[in-house]
C-alpha positions as CSV (number, residue, x, y, z in Angstrom):
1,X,-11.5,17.6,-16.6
2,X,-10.5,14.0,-15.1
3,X,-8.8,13.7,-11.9
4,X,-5.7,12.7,-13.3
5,X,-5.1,15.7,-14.7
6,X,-5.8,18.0,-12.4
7,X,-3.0,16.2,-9.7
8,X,0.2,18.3,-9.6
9,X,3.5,17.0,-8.2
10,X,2.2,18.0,-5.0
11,X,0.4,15.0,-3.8
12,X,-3.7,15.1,-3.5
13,X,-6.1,13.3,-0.8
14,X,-9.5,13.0,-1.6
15,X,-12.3,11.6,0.7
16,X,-14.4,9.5,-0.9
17,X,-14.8,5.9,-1.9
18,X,-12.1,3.9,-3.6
19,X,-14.2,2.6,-6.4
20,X,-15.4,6.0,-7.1
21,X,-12.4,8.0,-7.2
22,X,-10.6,5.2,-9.3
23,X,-14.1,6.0,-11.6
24,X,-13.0,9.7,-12.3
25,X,-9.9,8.3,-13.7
26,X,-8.6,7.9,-17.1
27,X,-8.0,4.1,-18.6
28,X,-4.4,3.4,-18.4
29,X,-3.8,7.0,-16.9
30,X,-1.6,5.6,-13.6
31,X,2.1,4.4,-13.4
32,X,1.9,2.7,-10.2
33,X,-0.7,1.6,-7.7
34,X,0.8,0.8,-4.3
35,X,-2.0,0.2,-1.4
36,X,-3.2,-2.4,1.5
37,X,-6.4,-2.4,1.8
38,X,-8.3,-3.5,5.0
39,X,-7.5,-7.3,6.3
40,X,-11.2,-7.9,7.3
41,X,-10.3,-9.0,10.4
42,X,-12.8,-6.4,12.8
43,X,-10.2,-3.5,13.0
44,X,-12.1,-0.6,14.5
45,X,-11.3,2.3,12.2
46,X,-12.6,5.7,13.2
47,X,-15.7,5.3,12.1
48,X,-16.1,2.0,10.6
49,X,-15.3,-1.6,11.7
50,X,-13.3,-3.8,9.4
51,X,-16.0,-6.3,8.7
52,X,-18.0,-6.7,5.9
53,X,-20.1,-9.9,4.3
54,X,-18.6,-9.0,0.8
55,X,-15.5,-8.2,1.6
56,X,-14.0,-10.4,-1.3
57,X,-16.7,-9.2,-3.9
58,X,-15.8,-6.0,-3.0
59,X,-12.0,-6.2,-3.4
60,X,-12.6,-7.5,-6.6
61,X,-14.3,-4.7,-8.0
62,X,-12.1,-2.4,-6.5
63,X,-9.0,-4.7,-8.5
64,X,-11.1,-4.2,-12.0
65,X,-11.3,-0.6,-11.4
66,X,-7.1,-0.7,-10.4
67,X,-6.9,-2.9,-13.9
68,X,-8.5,-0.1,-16.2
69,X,-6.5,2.5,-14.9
70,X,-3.2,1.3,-14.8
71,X,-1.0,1.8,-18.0
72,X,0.0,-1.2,-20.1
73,X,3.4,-1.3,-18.4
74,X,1.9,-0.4,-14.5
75,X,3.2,-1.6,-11.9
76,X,0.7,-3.3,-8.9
77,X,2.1,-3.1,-5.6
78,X,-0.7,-5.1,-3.1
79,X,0.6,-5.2,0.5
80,X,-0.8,-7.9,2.4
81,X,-1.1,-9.8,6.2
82,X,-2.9,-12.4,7.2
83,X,-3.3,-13.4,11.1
84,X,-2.3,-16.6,13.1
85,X,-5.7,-17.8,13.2
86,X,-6.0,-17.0,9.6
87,X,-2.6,-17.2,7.7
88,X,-4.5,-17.3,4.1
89,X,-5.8,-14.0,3.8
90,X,-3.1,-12.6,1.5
91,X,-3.8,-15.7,-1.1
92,X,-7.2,-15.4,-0.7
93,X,-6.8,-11.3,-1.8
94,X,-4.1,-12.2,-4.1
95,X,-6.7,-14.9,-6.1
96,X,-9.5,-11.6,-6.4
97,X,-6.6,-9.4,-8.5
98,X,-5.9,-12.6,-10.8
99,X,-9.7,-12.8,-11.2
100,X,-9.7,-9.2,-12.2
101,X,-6.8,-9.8,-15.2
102,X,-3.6,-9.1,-13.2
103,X,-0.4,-11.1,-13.1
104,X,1.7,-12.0,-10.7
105,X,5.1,-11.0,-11.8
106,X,6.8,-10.9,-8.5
107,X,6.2,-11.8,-4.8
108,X,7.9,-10.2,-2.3
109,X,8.1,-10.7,1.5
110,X,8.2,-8.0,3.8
111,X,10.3,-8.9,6.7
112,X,9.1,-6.7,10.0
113,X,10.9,-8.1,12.5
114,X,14.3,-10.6,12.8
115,X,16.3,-12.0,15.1
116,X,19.9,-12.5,14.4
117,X,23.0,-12.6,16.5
118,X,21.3,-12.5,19.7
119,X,19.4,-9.4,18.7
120,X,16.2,-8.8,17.5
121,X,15.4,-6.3,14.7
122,X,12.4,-4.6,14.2
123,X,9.1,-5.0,16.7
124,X,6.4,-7.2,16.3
125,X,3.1,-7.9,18.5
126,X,3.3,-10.8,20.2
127,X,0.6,-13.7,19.9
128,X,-0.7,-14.7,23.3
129,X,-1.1,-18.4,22.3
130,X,0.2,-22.0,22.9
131,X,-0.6,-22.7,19.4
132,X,1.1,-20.0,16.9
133,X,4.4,-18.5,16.4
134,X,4.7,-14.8,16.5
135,X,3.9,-13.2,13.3
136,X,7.2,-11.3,11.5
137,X,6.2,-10.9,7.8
138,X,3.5,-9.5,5.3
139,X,3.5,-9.9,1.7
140,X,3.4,-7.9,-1.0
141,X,2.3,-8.7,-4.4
142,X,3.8,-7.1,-7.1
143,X,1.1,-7.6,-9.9
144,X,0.9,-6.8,-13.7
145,X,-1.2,-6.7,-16.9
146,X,1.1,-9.3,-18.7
147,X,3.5,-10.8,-16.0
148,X,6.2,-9.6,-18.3
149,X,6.7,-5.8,-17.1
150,X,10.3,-4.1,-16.7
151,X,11.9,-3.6,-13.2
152,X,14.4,-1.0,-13.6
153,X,15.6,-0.7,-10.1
154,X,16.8,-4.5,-10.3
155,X,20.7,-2.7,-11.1
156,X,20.2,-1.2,-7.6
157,X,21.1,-4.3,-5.5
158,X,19.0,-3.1,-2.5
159,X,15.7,-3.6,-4.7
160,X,16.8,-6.6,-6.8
161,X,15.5,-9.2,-4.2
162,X,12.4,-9.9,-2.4
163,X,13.2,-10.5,0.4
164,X,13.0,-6.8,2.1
165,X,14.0,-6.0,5.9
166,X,11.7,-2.9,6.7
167,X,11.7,-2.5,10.3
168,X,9.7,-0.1,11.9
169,X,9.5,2.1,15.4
170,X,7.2,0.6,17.8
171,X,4.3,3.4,18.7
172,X,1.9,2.8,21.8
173,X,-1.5,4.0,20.1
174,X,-2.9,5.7,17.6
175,X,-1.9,8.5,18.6
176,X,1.9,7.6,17.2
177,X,0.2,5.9,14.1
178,X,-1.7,9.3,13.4
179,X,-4.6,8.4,14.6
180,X,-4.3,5.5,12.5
181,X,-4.5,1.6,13.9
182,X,-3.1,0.1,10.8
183,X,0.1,1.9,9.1
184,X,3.2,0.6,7.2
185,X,6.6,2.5,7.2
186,X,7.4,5.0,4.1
187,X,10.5,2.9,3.1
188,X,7.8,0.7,1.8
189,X,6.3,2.1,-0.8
190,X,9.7,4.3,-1.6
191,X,10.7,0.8,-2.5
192,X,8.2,0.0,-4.5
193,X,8.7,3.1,-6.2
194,X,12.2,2.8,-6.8
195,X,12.0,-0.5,-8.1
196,X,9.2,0.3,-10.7
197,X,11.9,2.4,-12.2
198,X,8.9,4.7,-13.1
199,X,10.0,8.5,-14.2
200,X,9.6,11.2,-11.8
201,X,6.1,13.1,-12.5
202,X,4.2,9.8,-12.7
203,X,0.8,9.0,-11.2
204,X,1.0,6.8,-8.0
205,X,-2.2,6.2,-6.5
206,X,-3.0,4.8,-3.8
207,X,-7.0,3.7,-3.4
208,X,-6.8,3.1,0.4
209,X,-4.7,5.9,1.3
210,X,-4.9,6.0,5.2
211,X,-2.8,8.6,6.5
212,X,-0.8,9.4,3.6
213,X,2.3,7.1,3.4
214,X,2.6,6.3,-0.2
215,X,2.1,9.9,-1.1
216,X,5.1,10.8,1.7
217,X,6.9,8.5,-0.3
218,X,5.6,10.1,-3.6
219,X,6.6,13.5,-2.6
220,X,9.7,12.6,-1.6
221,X,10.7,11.1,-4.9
222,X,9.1,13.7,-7.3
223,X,6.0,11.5,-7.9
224,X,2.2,13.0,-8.7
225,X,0.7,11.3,-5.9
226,X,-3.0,10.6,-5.3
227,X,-5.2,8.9,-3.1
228,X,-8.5,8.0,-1.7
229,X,-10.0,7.5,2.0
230,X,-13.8,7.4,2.6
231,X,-13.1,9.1,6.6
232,X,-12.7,12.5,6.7
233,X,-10.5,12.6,9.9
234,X,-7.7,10.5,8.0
235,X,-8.0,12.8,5.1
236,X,-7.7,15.7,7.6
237,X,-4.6,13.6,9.2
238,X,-3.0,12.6,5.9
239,X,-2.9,16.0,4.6
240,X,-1.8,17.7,8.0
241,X,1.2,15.3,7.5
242,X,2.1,15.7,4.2
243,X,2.0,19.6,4.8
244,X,4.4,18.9,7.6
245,X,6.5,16.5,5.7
246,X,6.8,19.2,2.7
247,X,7.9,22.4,5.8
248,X,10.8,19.5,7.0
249,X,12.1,19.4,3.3
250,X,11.9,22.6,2.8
């Protein structure tokens, strides 16, 4: 039996390696793919540092493997940051799903912190430096097989542009970020969802799943959620909070 098949509405974590579980997938079997993989920047994860060699090789084999499964009419949602020191991580990501066959339909802007009126919306981590501004924004790419895929949220004027305001609470460490030192806020991948216009019951996966926040957003909105994480303590975290997620719904 594939994988695919075997997820239920209620959403599914499985520890192992992104490139495998996508494997154990069908061709064309998934609606939606909505994920941020690692910035290769030296993030120390629990039990790996985020800093490899390869690290563009390997995103690209893990974009071939997002381009088989993903239906005809998929939607690609790639979240992306770069640093100060290094602004062009994104487009250097961004140029290894084009090299796998995607398109880039849209490109949306993730706005994390603003300051209007006197007020300032959303917190940020300041950048100790002479040189570079603080950094307020992240990308994400929406990417398809032809570049010519429906939206059918756009009638919903708080999806049609892409410009979106997500702010998010400031936590002190990883113990508010589950455990977790790199997390991004359920509205965005609810979003994404919503403005795929995909039917409730499809499969959203997420390949670098974290500590569950697509598939929050998943089981909030009726979606067969699934996801992958090669550390068994975020598995262990992602599925402690979806099970408390699913107890506040009830």
């Amino acid at each position: 039996m594939s994988l695919e098949s075997s997820v239920e509405i209620k959403p599914q974590v499985v520890c192992t390696d992104c490139i495998e579980g996508l494997k154990r997938l069908e061709e064309k079997s998934v609606a939606a793919i909505i994920t941020s993989p690692p910035y290769n920047i030296g993030v120390k994860y629990s039990k790996h540092k985020d800093s490899r060699p390869d690290y563009l090789e390997w995103l690209e084999k893990v974009f071939v493997e997002c381009k088989r499964v993903l239906a005809d009419n998929g939607h690609f949602f790639l979240q992306m940051g770069g640093i100060a020191v290094d602004p062009l991580i994104p487009r250097r990501v961004l140029q290894r799903a084009l090299n796998a066959g995607f398109e880039l339909q849209n490109e949306i802007v993730w706005v994390k912190s603003v300051f209007v009126g006197g007020k300032t919306y959303g917190p940020f981590k300041p950048i100790n430096s002479k040189r570079y501004s603080n950094r307020c924004f992240e990308f994400i790419f929406h990417l398809t097989k032809t570049g010519e895929v429906p939206l059918n949220g756009l009638e919903d004027f708080e999806y049609n542009g892409n410009v979106w305001l997500i702010p998010y609470k400031a936590v002190r460490g990883k113990k508010g970020r589950y455990n977790h030192p790199a997390i991004f806020p359920v509205e965005l991948p609810r979003k994404c969802i919503k403005l795929s216009g995909i039917p409730e019951g499809s499969l959203v996966v997420d390949p670098f799943v974290g500590t569950g926040t697509t598939l929050v957003a998943c089981q909030e909105l009726g979606m067969r959620g699934l996801g992958f994480d090669i550390d068994e303590a975020y598995v262990a975290s992602a599925k402690a909070r979806l099970r408390l997620t699913e107890s506040e719904a009830a």
